[in-house]
ZALUM-146319 format. One line per 8 residues: number of its first residue (from 0); their letters; for each residue x, y, z of N, C-alpha, C, O. Coordinates in steps of 0.1 Angstrom, whole numbers, plus 5000, padded with zeros to 4 digits. Example, Ala and Ser with C-alpha at 12.3 -4.5 7.8 and 13.67 -1.06 7.14 Angstrom:
2
0) AS) 5132,4943,5078,5123,4955,5078,5132,4967,5078,5142,4967,5085 ~ 5128,4978,5071,5137,4989,5071,5129,5000,5079,5134,5011,5080 .
This chain:
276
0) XXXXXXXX) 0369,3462,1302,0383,3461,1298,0391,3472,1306,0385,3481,1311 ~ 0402,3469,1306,0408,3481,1311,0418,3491,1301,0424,3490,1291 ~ 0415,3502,1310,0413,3515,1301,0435,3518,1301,0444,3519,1309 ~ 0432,3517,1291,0453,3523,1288,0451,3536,1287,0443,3543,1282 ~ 0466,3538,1293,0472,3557,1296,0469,3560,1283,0467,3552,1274 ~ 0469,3573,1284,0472,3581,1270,0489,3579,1268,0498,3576,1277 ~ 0490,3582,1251,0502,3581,1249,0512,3592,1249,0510,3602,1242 ~ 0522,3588,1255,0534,3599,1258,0536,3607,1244,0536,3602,1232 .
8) XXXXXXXX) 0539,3621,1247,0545,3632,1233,0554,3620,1224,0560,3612,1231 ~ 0556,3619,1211,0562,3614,1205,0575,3621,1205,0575,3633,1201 ~ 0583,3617,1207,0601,3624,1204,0606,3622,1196,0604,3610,1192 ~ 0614,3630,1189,0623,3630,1176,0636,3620,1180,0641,3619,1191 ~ 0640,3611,1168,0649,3602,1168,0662,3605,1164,0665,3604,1152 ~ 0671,3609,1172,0682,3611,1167,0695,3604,1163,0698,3597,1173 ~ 0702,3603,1154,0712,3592,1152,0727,3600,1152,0737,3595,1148 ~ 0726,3616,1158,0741,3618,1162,0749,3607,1170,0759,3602,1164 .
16) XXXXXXXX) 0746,3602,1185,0751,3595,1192,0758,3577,1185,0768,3570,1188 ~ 0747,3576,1177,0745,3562,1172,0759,3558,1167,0766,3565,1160 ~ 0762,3540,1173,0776,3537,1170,0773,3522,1163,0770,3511,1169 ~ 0773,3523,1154,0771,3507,1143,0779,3497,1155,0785,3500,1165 ~ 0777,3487,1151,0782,3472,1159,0800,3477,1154,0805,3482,1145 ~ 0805,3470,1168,0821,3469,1167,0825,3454,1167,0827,3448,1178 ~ 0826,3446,1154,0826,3431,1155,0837,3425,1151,0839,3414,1146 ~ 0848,3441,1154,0861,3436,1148,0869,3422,1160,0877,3414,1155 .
24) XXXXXXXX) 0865,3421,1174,0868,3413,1178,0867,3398,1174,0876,3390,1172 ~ 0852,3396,1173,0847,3385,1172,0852,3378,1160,0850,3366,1158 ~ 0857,3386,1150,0862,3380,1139,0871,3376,1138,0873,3369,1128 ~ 0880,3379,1146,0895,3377,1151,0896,3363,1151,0907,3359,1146 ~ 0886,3351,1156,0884,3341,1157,0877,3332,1149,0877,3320,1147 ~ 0872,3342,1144,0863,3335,1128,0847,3337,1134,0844,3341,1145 ~ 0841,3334,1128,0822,3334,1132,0822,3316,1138,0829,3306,1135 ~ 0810,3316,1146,0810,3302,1153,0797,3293,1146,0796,3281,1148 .
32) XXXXXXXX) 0787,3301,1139,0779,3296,1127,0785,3304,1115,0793,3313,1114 ~ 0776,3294,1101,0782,3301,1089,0766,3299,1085,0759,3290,1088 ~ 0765,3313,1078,0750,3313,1072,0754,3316,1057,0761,3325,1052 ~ 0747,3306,1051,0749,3308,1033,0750,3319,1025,0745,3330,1028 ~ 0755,3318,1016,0755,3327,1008,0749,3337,1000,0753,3348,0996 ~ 0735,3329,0999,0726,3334,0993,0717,3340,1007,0710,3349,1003 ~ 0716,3338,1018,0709,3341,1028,0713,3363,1031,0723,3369,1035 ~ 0701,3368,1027,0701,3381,1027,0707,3386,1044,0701,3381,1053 .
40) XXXXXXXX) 0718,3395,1048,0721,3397,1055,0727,3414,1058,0733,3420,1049 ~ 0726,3419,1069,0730,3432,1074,0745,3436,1066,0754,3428,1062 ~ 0744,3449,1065,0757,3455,1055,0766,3453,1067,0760,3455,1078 ~ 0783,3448,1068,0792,3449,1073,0794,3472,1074,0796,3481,1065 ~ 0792,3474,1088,0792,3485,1090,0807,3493,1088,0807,3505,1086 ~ 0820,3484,1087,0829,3488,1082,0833,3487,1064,0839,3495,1057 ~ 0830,3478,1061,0832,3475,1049,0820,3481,1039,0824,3483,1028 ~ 0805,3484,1043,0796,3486,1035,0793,3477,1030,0783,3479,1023 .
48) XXXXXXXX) 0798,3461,1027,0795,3451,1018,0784,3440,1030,0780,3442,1041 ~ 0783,3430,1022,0774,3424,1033,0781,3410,1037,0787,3401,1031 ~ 0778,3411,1052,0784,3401,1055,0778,3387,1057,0767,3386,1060 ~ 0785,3373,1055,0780,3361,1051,0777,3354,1070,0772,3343,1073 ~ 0782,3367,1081,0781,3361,1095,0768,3364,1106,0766,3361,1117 ~ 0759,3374,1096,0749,3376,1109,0736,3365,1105,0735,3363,1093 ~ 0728,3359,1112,0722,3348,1110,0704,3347,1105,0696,3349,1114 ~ 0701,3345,1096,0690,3344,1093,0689,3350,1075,0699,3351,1068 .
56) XXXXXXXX) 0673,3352,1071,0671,3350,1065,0660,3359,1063,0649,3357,1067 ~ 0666,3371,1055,0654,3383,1052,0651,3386,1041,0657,3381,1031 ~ 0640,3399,1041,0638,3404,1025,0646,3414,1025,0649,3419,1036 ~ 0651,3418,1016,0665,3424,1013,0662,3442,1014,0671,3450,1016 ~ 0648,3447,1012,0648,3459,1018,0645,3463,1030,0640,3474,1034 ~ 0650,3447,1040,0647,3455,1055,0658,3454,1059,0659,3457,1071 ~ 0673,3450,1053,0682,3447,1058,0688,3464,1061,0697,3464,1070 ~ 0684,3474,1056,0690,3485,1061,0686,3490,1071,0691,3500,1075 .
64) XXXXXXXX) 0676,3483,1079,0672,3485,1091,0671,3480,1103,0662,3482,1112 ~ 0681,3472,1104,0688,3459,1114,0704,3462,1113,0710,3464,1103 ~ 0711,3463,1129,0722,3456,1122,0728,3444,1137,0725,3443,1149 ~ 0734,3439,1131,0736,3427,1140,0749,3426,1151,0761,3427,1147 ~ 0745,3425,1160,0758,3431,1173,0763,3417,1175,0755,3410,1180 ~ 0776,3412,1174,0779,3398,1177,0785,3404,1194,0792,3414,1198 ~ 0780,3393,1200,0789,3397,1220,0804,3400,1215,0812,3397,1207 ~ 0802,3410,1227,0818,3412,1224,0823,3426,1230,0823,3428,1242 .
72) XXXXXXXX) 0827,3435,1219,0830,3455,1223,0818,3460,1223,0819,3467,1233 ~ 0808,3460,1218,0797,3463,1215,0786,3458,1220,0775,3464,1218 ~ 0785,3448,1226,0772,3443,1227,0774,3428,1236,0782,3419,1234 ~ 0761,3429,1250,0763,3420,1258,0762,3406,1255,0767,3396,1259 ~ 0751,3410,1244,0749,3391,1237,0749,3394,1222,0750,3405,1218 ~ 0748,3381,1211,0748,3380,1199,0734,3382,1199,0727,3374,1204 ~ 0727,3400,1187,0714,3399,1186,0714,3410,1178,0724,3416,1175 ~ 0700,3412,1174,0698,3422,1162,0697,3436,1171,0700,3435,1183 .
80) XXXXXXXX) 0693,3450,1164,0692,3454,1170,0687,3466,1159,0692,3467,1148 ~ 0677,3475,1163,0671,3486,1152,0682,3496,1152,0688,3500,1161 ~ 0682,3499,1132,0690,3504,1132,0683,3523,1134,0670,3522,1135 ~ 0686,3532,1135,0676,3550,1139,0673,3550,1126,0662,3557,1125 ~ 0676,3545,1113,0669,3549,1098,0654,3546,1099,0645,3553,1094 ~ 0653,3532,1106,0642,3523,1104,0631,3537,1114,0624,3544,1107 ~ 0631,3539,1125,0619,3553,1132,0625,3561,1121,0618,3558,1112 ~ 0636,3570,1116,0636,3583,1106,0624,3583,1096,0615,3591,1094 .
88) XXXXXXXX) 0629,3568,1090,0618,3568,1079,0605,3565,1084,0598,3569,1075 ~ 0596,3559,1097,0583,3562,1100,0575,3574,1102,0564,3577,1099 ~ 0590,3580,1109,0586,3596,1110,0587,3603,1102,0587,3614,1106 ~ 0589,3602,1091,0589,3613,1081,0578,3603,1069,0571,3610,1062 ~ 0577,3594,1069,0564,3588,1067,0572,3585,1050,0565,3589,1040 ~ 0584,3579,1046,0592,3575,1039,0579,3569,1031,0568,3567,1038 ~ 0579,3567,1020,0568,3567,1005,0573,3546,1004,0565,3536,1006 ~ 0584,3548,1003,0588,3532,1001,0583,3521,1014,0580,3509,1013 .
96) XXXXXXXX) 0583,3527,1021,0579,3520,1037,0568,3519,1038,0563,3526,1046 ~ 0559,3510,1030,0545,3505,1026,0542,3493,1042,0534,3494,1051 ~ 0553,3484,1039,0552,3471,1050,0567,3473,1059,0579,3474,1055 ~ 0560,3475,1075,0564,3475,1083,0570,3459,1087,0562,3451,1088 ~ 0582,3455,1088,0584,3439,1084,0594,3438,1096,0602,3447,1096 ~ 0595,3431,1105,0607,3431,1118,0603,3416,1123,0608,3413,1133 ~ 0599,3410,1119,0600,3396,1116,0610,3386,1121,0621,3384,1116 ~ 0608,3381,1128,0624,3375,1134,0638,3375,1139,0648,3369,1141 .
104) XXXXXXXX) 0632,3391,1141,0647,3398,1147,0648,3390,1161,0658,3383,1161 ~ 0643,3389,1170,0640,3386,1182,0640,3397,1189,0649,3399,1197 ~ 0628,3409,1186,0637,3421,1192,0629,3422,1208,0617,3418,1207 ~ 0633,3427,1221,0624,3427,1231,0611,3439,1236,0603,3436,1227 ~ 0609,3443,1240,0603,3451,1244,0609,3467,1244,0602,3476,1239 ~ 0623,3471,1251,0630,3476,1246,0633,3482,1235,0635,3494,1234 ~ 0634,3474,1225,0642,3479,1213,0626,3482,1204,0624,3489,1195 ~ 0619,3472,1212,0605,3477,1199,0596,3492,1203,0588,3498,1196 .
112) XXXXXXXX) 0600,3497,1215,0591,3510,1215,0593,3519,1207,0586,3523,1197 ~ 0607,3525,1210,0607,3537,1195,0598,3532,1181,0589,3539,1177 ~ 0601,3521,1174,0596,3517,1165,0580,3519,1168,0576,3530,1163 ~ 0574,3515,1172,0557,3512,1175,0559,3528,1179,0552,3535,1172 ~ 0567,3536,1188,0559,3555,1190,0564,3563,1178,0561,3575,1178 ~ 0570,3557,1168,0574,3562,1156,0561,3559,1144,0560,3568,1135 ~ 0555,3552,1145,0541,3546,1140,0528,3557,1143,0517,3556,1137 ~ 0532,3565,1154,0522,3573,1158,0511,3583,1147,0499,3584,1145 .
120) XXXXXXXX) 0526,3590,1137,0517,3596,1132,0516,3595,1117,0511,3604,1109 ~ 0522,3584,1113,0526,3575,1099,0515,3575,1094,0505,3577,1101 ~ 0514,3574,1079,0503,3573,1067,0507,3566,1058,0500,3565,1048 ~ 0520,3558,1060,0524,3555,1049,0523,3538,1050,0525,3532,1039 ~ 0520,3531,1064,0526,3519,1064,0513,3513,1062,0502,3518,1067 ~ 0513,3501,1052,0499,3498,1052,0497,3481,1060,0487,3474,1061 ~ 0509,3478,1063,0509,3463,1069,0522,3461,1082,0533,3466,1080 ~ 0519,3456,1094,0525,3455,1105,0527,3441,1106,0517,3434,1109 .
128) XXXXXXXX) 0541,3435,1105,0547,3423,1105,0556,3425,1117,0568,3428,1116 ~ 0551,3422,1129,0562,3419,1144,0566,3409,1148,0574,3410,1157 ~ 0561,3394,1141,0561,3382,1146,0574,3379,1149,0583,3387,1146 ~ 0576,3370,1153,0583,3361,1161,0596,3371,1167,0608,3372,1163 ~ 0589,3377,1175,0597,3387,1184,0591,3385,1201,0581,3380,1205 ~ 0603,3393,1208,0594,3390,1226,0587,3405,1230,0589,3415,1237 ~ 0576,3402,1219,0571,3417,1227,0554,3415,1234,0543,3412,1229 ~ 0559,3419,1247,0548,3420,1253,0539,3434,1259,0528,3437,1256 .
136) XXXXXXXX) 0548,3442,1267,0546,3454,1270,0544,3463,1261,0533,3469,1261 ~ 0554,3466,1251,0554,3474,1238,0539,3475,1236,0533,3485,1236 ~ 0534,3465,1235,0519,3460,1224,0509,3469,1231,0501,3475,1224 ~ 0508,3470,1247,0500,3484,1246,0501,3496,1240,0491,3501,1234 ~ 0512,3503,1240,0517,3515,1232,0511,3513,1215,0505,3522,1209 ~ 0513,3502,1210,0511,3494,1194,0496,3500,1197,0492,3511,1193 ~ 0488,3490,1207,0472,3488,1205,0471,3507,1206,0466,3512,1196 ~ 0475,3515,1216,0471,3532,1215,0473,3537,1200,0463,3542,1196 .
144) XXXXXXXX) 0481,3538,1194,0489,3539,1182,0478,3534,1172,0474,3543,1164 ~ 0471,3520,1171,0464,3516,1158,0451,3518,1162,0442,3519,1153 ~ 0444,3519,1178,0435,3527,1178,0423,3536,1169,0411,3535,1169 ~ 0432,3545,1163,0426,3556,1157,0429,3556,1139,0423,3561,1130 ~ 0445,3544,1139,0449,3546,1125,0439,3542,1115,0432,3533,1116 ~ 0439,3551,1104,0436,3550,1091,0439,3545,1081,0433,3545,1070 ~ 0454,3538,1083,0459,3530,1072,0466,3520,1071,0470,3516,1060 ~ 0468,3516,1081,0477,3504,1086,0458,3487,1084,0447,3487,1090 .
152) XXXXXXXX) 0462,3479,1075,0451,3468,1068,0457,3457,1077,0448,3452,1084 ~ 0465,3453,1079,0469,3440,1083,0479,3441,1089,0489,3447,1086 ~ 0477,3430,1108,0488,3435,1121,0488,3416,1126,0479,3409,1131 ~ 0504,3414,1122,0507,3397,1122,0516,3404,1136,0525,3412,1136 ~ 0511,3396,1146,0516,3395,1157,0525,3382,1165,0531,3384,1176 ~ 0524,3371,1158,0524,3360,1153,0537,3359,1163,0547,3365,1160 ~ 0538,3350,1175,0547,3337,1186,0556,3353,1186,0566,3357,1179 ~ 0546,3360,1200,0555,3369,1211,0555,3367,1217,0559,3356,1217 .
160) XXXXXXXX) 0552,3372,1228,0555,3370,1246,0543,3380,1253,0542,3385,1264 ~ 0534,3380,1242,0520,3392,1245,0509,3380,1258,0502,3371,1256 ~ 0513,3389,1274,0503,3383,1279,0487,3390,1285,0479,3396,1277 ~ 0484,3389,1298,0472,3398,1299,0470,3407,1293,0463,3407,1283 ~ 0478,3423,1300,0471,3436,1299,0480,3436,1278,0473,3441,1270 ~ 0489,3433,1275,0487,3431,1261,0478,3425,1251,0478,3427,1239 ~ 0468,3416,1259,0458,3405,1247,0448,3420,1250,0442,3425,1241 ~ 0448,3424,1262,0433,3433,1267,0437,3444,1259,0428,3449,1252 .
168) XXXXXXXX) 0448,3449,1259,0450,3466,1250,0443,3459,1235,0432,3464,1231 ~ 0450,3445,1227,0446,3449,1216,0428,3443,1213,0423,3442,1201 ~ 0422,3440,1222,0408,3436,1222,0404,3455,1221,0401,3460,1210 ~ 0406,3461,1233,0403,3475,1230,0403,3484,1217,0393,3489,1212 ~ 0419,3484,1212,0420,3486,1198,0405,3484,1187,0398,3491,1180 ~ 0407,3466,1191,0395,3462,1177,0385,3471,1180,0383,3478,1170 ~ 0377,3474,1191,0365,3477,1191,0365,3493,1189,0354,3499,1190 ~ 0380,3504,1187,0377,3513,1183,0376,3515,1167,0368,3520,1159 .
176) XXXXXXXX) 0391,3506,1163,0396,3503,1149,0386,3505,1134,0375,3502,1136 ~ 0388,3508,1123,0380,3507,1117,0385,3504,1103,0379,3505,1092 ~ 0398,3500,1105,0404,3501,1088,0411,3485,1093,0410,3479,1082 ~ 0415,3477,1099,0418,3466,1102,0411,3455,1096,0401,3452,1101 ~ 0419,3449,1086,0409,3437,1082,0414,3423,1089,0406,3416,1094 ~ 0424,3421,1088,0430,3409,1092,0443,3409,1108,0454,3415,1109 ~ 0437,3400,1115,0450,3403,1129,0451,3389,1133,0442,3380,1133 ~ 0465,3390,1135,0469,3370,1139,0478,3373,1151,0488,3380,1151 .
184) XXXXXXXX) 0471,3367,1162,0477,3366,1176,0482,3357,1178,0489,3358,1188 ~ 0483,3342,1170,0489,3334,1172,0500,3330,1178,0510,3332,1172 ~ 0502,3322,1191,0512,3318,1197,0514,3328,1207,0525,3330,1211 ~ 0502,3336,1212,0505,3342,1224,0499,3337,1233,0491,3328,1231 ~ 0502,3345,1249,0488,3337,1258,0478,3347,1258,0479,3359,1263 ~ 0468,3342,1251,0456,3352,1250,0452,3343,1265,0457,3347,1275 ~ 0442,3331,1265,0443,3328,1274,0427,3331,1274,0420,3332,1265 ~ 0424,3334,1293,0408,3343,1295,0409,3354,1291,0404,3362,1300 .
192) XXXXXXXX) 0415,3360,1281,0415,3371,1278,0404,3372,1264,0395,3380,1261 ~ 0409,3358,1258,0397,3360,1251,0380,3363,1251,0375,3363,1240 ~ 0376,3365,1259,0363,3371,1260,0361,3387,1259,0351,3393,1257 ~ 0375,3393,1260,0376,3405,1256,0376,3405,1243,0368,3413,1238 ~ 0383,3396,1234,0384,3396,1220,0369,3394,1218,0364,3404,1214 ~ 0363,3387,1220,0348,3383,1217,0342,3397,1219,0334,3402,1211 ~ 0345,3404,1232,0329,3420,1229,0334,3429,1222,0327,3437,1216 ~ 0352,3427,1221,0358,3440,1206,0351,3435,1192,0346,3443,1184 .
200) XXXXXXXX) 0350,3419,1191,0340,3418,1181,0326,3421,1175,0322,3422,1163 ~ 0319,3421,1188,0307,3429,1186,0304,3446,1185,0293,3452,1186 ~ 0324,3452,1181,0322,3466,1187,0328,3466,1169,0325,3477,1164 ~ 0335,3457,1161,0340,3459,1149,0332,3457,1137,0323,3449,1136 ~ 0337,3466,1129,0326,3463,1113,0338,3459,1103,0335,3459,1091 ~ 0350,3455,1107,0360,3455,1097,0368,3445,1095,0375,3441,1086 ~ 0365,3440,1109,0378,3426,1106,0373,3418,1099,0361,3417,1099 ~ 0380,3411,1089,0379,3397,1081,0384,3385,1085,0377,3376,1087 .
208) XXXXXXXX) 0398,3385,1087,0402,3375,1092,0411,3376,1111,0417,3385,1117 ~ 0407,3361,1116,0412,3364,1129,0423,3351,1131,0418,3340,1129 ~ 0432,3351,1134,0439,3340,1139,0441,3335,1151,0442,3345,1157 ~ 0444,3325,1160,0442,3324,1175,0443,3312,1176,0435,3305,1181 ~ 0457,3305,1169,0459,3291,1170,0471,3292,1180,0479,3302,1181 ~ 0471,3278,1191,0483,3279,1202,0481,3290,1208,0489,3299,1205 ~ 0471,3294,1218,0468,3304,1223,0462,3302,1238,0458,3311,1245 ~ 0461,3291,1241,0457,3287,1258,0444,3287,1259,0441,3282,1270 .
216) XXXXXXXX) 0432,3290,1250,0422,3294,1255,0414,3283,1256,0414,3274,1248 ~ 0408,3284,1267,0401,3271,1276,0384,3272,1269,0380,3279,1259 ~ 0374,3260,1279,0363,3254,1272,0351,3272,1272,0344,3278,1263 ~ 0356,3274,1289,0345,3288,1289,0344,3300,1278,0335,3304,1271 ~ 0358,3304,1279,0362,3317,1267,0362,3311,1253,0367,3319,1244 ~ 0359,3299,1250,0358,3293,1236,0345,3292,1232,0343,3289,1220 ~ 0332,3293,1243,0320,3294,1235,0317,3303,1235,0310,3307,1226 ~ 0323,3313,1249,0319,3328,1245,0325,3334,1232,0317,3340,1225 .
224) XXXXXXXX) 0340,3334,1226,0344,3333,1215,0336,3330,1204,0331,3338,1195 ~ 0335,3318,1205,0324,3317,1192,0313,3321,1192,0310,3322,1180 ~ 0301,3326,1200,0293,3329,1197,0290,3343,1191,0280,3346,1185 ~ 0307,3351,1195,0311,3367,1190,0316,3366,1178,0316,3375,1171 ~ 0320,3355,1174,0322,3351,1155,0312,3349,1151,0309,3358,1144 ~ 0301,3339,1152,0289,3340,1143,0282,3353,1145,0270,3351,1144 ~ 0284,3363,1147,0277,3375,1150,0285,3386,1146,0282,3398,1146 ~ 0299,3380,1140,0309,3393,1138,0310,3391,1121,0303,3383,1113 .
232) XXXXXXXX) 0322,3403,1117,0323,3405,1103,0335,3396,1094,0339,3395,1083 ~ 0338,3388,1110,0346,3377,1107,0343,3364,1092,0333,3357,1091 ~ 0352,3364,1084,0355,3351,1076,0360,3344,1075,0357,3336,1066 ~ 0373,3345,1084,0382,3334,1082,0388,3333,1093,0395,3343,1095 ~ 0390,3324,1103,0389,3324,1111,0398,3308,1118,0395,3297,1114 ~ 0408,3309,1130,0421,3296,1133,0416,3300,1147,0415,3311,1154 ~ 0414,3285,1149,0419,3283,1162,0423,3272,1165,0416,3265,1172 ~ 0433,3267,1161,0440,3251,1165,0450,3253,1171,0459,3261,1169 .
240) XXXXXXXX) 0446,3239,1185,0460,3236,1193,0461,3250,1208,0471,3256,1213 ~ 0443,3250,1211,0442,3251,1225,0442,3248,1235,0453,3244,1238 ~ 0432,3248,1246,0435,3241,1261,0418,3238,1264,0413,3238,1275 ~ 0411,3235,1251,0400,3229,1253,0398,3215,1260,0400,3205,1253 ~ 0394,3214,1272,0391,3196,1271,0378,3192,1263,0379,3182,1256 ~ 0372,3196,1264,0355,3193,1256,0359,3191,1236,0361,3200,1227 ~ 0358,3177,1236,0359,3180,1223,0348,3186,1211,0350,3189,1199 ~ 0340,3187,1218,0328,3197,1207,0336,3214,1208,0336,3220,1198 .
248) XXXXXXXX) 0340,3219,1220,0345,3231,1220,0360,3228,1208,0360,3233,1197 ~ 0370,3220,1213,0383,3218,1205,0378,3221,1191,0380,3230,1183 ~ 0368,3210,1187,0364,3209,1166,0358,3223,1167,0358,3229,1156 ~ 0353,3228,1175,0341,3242,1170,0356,3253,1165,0355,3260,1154 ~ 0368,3253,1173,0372,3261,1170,0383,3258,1158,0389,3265,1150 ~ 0382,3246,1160,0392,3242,1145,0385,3243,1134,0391,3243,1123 ~ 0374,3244,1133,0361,3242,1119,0352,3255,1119,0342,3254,1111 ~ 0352,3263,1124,0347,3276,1125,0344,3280,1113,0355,3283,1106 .
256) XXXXXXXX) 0333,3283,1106,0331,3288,1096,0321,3297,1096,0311,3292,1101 ~ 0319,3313,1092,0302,3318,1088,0292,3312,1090,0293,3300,1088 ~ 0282,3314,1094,0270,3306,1091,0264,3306,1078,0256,3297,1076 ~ 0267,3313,1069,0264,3313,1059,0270,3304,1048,0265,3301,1038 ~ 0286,3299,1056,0292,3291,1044,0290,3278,1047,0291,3268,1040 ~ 0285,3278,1063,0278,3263,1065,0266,3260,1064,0262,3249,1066 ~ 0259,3272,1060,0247,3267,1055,0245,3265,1039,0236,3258,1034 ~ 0256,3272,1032,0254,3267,1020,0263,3256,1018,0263,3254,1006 .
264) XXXXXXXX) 0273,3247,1024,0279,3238,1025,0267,3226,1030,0266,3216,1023 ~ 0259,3227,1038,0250,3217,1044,0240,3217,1030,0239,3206,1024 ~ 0234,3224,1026,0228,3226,1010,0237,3218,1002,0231,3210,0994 ~ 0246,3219,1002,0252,3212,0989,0256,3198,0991,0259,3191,0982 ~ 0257,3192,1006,0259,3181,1008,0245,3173,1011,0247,3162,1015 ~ 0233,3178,1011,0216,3175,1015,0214,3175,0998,0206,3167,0996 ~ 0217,3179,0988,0218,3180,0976,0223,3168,0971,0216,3161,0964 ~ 0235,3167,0974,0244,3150,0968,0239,3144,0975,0235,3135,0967 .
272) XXXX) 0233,3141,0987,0228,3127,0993,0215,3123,0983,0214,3114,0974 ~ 0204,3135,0987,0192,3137,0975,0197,3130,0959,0191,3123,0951 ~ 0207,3135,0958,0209,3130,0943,0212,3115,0940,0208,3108,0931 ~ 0222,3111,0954,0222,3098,0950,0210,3087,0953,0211,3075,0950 .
C-alpha cells in the first residue's frame, strides 16, 4: 500500500474574519425553488429566524452548522458551506456532538478539510456521516485522523468522489483501526483498489459490517475480496451493482454471507428436504 504523510500541526479555527452569507440580493427577486415548510433549514443570518429558501432536508441539530450562500454578493455559486461553530465544537470536543452528520451538503474537498483536521484530537464523536458529498482528497487526511481513533464506531462514506490514493488511505486505516465496526464506501470508485481492502481485512479484528455496492470492482479483486471476508470479522456484508462479468463472481458478492450462517442455513434447508 502506499504509505500517507504524516499529518500537518492542527490549527486553531478562528471566526473573527467570518462573514455569514449576503443573500439580500437574491431575494430582491424572490427564491427560484421553494422548499416546504416543514423542511428543516439554515437560520436566516439576518433575521435569526429560519428561512423557507435554502434547499433540502436535515436534522435540525446540524442546521447550526451549515449556512447556505445563494450566487450573488457572497458567493460564486448557490451551495452550502461550513459554518467555524461546526470545527469550534470538534475542537473543544463539545459533549452534544456525539454524530458527526454533513450529509448532503455537497461539500468539496475544500470546505471538508478543516472539519476532518478538527477531528484530530476529538473524543467525543462517536459516528462519521460524510455521504453524499465530493470528497475525495480530504479522505486521506480522514483515513490519518481515524487511524489511531478510539472512539469514532461507525464511518458512512456513502456516493463521494473517493478515487485511488483515497480507497488505498482508507484500506490502511482498517488495518491499523481497532474501534471501527461498520464502514460503507458505497458509490465510490474503489475499483482495483479493492484488494487493498481485502489485506486491511486480514490486518482487522473489529469490523462488522462492510458496504461496497456500485463500486467498479471487477471479476479479479472480487475473489480476492471474498476470500478476505470468509477469513475476516466481517458480518454483514453489500456488494451489488459491480463490473463483474462472471456471474458466479456478480451472486458471490450479492449473497455473501459468513460461513457459518451458510452453513447453518444449508443445515436447515438439508433438514426440510429430509423432513419432507
Amino acid at each position: 500500500m502506499e504509505a500517507l504523510g504524516a499529518s500537518k500541526p492542527l490549527t486553531t479555527v478562528s471566526t473573527k474574519n467570518y462573514k455569514p452569507p449576503d443573500n439580500s440580493d437574491y431575494y430582491l427577486d424572490g427564491p427560484s425553488t421553494f422548499v416546504a415548510p416543514d423542511y428543516v433549514t439554515p437560520l436566516d443570518p439576518a433575521s435569526g429566524e429560519r428561512s423557507g429558501y435554502a434547499p433540502g432536508n436535515f436534522p435540525e441539530e446540524t442546521t447550526q452548522y451549515f449556512d447556505y450562500f445563494f450566487k450573488g454578493k457572497s458567493a460564486d455559486d448557490s451551495k452550502y458551506r461550513v459554518n467555524p461553530l461546526l470545527t469550534q465544537h470538534l475542537l473543544a470536543n463539545e459533549p452534544r456532538l456525539t454524530v458527526l452528520n454533513v450529509e448532503g451538503r455537497d461539500l468539496d474537498d475544500k470546505e471538508l478539510y478543516p472539519v476532518v483536521r478538527a477531528l484530530q484530537n476529538n473524543t467525543t464523536v462517536k459516528e462519521i456521516n460524510l455521504a453524499r458529498n465530493r470528497m475525495d482528497l480530504a479522505a486521506l487526511e480522514l483515513a490519518e485522523v481515524l487511524k489511531f481513533n478510539k472512539t469514532v464506531t461507525k464511518v458512512n462514506l456513502f456516493n463521494n468522489n473517493m478515487h485511488a490514493k483515497a480507497i488505498t488511505a482508507m484500506a490502511e486505516m482498517l488495518s491499523c483501526n481497532t474501534t471501527i465496526t461498520e464502514l460503507n464506501l458505497s458509490c465510490n470508485f474503489v475499483r482495483a483498489e479493492a484488494k487493498y481492502l481485502a489485506e486491511a481485512l486480514s490486518m482487522n479484528n473489529t469490523l462488522n459490517k462492510l458496504y461496497l455496492d456500485n463500486c467498479q470492482i471487477a471479476d479479479e479483486e472480487s475473489k480476492i475480496l471474498l476470500k478476505a471476508l470468509d477469513k475476516s470479522t466481517v458480518k454483514e456484508f453489500r456488494g451489488f451493482n459491480n463490473k463483474c462479468i462472471l456471474k458466479p463472481n456478480r451472486q458471490a458478492l450479492r449473497a455473501w454471507a459468513p460461513k457459518q450462517q451458510n452453513s447453518m442455513l444449508d443445515n436447515t434447508l438439508l433438514g426440510w428436504a429430509m423432513g419432507k
